[in-house]
C-alpha positions as CSV (number, residue, x, y, z in Angstrom):
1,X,0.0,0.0,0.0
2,X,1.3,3.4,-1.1
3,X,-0.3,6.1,0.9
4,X,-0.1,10.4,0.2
5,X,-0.2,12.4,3.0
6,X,-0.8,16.2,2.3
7,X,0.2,18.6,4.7
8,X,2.3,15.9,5.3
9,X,5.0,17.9,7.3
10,X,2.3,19.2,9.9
11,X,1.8,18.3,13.1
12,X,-1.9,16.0,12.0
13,X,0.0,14.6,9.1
14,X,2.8,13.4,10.9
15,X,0.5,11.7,13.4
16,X,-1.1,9.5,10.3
17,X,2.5,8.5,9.1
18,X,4.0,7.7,12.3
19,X,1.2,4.9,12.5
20,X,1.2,4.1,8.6
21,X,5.0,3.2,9.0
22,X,5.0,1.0,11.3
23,X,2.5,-1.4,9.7
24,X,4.1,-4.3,7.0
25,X,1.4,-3.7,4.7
26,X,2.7,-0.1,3.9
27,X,5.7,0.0,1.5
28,X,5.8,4.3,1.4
29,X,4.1,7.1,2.8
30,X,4.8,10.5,0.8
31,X,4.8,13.3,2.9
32,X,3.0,15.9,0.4
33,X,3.7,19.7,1.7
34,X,4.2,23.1,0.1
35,X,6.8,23.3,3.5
36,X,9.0,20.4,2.6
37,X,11.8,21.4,5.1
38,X,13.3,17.3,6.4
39,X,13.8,19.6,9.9
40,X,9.8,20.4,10.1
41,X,9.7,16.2,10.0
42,X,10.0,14.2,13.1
43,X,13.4,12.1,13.6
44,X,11.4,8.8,12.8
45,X,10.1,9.7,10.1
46,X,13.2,10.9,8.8
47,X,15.4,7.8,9.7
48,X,12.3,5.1,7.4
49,X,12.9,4.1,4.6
50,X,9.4,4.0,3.4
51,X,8.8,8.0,3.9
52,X,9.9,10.8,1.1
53,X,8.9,14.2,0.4
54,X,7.4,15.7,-2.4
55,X,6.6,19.5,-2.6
56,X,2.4,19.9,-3.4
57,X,0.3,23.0,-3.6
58,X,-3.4,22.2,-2.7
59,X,-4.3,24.8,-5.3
60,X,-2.4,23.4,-7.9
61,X,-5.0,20.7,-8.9
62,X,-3.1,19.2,-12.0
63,X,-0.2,18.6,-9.9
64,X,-2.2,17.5,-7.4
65,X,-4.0,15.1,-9.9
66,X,-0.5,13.5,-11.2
67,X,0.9,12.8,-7.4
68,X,-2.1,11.5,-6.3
69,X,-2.5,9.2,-9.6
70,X,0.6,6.9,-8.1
71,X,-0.4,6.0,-4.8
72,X,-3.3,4.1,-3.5
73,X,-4.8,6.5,-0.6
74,X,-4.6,10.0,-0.4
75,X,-4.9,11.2,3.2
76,X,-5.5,15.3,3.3
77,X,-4.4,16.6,6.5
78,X,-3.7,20.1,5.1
79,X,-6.2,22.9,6.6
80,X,-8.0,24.7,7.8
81,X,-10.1,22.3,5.6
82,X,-12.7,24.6,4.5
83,X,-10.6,26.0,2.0
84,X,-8.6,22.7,0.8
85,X,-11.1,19.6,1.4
86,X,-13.2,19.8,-1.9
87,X,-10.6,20.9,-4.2
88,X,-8.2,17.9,-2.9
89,X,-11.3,15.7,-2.7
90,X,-12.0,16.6,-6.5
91,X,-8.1,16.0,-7.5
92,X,-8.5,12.9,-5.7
93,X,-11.8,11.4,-7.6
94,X,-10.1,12.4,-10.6
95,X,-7.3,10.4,-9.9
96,X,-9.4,7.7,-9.3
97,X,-7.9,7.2,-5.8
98,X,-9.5,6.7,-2.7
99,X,-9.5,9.8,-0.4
100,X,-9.8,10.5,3.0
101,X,-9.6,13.8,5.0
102,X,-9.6,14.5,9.0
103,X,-12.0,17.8,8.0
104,X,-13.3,19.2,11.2
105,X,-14.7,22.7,9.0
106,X,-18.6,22.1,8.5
107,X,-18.6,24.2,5.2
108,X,-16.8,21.8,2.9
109,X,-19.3,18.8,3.8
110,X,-22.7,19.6,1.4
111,X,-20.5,20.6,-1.1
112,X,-18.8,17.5,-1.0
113,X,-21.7,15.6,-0.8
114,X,-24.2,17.4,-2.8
115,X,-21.1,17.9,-6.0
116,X,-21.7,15.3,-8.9
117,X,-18.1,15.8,-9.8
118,X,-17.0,14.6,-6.7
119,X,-19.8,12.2,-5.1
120,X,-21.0,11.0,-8.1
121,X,-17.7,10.5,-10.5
122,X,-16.6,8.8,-7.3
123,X,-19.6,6.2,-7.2
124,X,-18.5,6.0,-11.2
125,X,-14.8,5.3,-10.3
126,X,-15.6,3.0,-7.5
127,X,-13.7,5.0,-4.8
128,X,-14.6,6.2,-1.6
129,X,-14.9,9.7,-0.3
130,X,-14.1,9.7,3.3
131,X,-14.5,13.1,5.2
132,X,-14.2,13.8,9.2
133,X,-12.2,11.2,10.0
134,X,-9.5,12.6,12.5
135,X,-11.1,12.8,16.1
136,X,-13.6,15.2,16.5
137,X,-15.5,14.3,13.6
138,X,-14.2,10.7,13.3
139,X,-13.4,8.7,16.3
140,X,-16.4,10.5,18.4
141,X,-18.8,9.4,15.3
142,X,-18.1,6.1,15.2
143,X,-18.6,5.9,19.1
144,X,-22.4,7.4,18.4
145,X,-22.8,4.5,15.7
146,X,-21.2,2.3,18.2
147,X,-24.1,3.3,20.6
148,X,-26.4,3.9,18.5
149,X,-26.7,0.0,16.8
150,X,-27.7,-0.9,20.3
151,X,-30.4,0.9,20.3
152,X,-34.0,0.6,19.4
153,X,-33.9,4.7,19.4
154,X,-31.7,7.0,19.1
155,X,-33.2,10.5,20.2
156,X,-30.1,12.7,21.3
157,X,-26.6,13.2,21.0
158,X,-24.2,15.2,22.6
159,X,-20.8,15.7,21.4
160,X,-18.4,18.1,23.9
161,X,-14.6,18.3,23.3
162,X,-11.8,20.2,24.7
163,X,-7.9,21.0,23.2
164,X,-5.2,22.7,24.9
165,X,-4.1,25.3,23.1
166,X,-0.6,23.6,24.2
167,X,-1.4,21.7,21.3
168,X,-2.6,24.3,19.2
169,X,-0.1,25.7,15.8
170,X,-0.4,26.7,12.2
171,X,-3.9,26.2,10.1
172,X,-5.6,24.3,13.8
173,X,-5.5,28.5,14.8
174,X,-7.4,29.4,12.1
175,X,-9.9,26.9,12.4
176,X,-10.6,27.9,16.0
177,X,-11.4,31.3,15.5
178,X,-13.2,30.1,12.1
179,X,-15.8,28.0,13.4
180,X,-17.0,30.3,16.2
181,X,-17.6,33.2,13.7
182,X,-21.1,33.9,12.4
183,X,-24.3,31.0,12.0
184,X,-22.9,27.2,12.5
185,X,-25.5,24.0,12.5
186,X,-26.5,22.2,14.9
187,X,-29.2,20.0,14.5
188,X,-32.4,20.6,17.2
189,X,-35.7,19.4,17.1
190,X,-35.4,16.8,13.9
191,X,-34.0,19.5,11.9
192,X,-30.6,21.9,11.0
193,X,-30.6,24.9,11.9
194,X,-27.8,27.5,12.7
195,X,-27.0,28.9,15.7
196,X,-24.6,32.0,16.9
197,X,-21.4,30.6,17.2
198,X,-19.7,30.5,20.7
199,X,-23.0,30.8,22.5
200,X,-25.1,28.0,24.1
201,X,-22.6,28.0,26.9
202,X,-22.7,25.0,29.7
203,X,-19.9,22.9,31.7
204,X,-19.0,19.8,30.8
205,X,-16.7,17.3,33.1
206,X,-13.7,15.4,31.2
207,X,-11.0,13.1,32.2
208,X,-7.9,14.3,33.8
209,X,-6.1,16.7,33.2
210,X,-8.8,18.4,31.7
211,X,-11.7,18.6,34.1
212,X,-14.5,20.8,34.2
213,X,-14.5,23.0,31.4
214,X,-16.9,25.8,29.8
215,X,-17.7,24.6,26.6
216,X,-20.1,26.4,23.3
217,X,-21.4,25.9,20.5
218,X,-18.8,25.6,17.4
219,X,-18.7,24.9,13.8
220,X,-18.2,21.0,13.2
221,X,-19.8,18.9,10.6
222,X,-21.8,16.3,12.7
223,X,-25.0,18.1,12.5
224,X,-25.0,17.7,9.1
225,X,-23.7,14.0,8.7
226,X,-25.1,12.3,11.6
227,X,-28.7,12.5,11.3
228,X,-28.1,11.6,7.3
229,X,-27.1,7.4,9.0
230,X,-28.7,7.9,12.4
231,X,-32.6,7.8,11.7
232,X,-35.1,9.2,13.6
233,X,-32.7,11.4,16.1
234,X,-33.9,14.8,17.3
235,X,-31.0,16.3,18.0
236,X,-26.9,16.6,17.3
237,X,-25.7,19.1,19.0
238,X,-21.2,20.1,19.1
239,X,-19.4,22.2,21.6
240,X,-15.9,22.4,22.8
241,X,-13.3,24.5,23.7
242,X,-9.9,26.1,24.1
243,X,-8.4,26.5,27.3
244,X,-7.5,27.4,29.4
245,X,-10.6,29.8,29.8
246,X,-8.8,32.6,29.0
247,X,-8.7,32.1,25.7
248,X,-12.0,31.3,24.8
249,X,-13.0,34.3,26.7
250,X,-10.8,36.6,24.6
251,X,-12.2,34.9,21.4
252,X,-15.6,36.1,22.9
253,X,-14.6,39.0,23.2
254,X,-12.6,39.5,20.0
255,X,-15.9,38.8,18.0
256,X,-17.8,41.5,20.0
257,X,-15.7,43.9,19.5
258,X,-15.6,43.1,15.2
259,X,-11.9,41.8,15.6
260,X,-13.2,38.7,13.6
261,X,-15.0,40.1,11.1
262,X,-14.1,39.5,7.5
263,X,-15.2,42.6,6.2
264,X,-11.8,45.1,5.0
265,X,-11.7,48.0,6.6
266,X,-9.6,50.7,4.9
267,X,-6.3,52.1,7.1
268,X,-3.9,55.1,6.4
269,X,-4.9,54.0,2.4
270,X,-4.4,50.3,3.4
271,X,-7.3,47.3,3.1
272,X,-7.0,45.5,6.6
273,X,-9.4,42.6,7.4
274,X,-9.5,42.6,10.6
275,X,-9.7,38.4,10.7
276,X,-6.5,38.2,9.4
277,X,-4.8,40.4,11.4
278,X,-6.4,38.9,15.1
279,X,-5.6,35.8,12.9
280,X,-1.8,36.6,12.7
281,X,-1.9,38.3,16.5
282,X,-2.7,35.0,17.6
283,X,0.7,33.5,17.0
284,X,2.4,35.4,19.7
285,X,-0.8,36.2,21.5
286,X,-0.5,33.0,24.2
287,X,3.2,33.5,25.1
288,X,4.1,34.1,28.2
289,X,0.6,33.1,29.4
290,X,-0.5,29.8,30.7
291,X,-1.3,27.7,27.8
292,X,-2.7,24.3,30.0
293,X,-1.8,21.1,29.8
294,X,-0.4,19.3,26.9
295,X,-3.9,17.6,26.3
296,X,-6.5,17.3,24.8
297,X,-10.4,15.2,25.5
298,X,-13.3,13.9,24.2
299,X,-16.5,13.3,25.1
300,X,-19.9,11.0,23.4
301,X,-23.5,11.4,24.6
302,X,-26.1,9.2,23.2
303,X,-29.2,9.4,24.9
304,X,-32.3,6.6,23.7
305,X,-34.3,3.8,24.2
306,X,-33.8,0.2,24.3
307,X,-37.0,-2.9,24.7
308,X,-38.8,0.3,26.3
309,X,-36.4,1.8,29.3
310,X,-34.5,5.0,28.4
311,X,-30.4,4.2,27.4
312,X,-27.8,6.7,28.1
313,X,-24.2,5.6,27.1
314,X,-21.2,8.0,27.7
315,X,-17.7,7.7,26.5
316,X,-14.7,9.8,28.0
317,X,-11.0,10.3,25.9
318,X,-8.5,12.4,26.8
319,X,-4.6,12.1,25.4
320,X,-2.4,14.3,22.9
321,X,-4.2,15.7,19.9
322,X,-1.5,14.9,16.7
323,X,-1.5,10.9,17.8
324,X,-5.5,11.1,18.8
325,X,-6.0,12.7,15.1
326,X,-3.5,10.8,13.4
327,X,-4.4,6.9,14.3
328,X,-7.9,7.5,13.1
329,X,-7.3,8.3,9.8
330,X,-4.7,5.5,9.2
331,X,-6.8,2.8,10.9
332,X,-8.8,4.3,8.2
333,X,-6.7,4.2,5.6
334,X,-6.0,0.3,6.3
335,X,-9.6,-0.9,6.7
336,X,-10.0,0.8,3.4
337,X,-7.2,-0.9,1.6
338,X,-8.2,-4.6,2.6
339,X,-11.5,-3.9,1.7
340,X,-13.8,-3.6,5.0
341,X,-14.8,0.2,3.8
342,X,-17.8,-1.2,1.4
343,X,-19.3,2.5,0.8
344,X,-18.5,4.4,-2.7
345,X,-19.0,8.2,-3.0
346,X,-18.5,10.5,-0.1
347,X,-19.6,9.4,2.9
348,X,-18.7,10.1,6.8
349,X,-17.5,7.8,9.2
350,X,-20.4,6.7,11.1
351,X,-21.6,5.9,7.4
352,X,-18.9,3.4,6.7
353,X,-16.6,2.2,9.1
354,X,-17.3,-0.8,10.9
355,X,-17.0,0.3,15.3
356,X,-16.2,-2.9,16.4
357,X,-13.2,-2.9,14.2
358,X,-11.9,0.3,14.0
359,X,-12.5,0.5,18.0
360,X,-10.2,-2.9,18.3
361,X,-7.8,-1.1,16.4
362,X,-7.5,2.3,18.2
363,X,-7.7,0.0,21.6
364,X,-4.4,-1.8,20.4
365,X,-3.2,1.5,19.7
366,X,-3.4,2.2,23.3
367,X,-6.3,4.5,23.2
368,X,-8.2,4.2,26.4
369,X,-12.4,4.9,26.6
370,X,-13.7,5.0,29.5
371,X,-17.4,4.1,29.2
372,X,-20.9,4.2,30.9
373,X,-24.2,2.8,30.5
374,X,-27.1,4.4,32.4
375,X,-30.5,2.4,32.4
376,X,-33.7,3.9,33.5
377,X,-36.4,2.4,35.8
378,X,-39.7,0.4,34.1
379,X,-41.2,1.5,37.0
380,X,-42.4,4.9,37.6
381,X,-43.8,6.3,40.5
């Protein structure tokens, strides 16, 4: 198995081939970059013999279309993924290669799915589209399929997550001011429908380090894809955070004050878009300030209803996000090549990848879930 990793020399991309190596079906993993600087690439990495580097522009789609032609997965891991998913999807489905992404930016999924040159020239070529499958989307939606197949009813699910911003560099800034900024989906009472971002704020309690954190709304894809394989649920709601609080709160603030709006504003003679530059402030910004620990958590609500009594499973993770990212999308990547992805056209995970499986595999990873099941009373007083 040959497997393309673009933004190959990130910190996410580097995560998928630190796992890809190490397996005996894998004879290379290309490390696809416009940075292809062998000091941005981890020592191990450097020192296999299966990994090389190969300069690519994600908005070079011929190129794109040639590289991706000689492999036989292409593994995007460039973002902020509302600007590169569809036209790396696109080059992929062209190339006839199967394609996955770890796409946690909600705008790129109807176009993806709803795009006939991409979900229906894939169903043509016989090649799988496989977005959201990193961690939050991915791992946390094949725990709600998980749940959900044991089930008679599925009526709500709750999907909280926290990341350090210890763990936080390059496009994963952009994304977190990005998805907080103007209408995102969530999906409340059977339908979608879009919500400020950053409001609906409530606590949620994770795993330690992390423990009880403020989290809000914010702009994820699993509104959209969930109730698509999940029938009958009545709501999908996402919200997470950065912390420590501090940040999130400055965010807040930043977006009050019109610090994130998109709109140029003219200075001295000078178009400023006042995005961009809290955008590029934001590099510097958490330095000397306490950045919290080097970790990052999960957590899966799925509330329903099972031979009449009401179900609630939970499912706590908490480790480093480049690893918890990564090892999705190559377990991924290797159910895919010997066949146990069946789907053709895009799909998302919960769509497509078998739990049992992919859940064994992360396990022997040494991922660690804790789980609960909560069963209600027949009797009622």
């Amino acid at each position: 198995m040959r497997a393309l990793v673009i933004g190959g020399t990130g910190g996410m991309g580097q995560g998928v081939a630190r796992d890809l190596i190490k397996q005996e079906q894998i004879k290379s993993v290309i490390l696809g970059d416009i940075n292809t600087d062998p000091n941005r690439v981890q020592d191990k990495l450097r020192a296999s013999e299966k990994v090389s580097l190969v300069k690519i522009d994600v908005n070079d789609h011929s190129a794109m279309v040639k590289t991706i032609s000689d492999v036989d997965v292409v593994i995007n891991c460039a973002g902020p993924f509302y600007k590169t998913a569809v036209a790396v999807a696109r080059a992929a489905v062209e190339a006839r290669v199967n394609y996955i992404d770890i796409c946690d930016d909600y705008e790129a999924v109807p176009i993806l799915f709803s795009s006939a040159d991409i979900d229906k020239a894939a169903k043509e070529a016989g090649i799988t589209v496989l977005t959201g499958m990193g961690s939050d989307p991915g791992t946390n939606n094949v725990l709600v399929k998980w749940y959900a197949d044991q089930m008679d009813r599925v009526d709500e699910i709750h999907l909280f997550w926290v990341v350090s911003i210890a763990e936080l560099a390059g496009a994963a800034w952009d994304h977190s001011l990005h998805m907080v900024t103007g209408k995102i989906p969530q999906y409340l009472d059977g339908k979608l429908e879009y919500v400020e971002g950053g409001t609906g704020e409530e606590t949620a309690e994770f795993l330690p380090p992390l423990g009880t954190c403020v989290v809000r709304y914010v702009g994820h894809p699993q509104p959209i894809t969930i109730p698509k394989y999940i029938e009958g649920v009545k709501k999908v709601v996402i919200k997470g955070a950065l912390i420590p609080l501090w940040v999130d709160e400055l965010i807040k603030e930043q977006k009050e004050t019109g610090f994130l709006s998109t709109e140029a504003l003219e200075i001295k003679g000078t178009k400023v878009v006042p995005y961009d530059l809290t955008l590029r402030l934001w590099d510097t910004i958490p330095k000397n300030r306490d950045n919290g620990p080097a970790a990052s958590g999960l957590k899966v609500i799925v509330k329903g209803e099972r031979q009449g009594r009401g179900v609630t499973y939970t499912a706590d993770i908490v480790g480093r996000m480049a690893p918890g990212t990564g090892l999705p999308a190559s377990i991924a990547a290797l159910m895919m090549f010997a066949g146990d992805v069946k789907v053709k056209g895009v799909v998302a995970p919960e769509g497509c990848i078998d739990p049992e499986k992919f859940l064994k595999e992360l396990l022997k990873r040494g991922a660690r879930i804790h789980q609960t099941e909560t069963i209600s009373s027949l009797f009622k007083l």
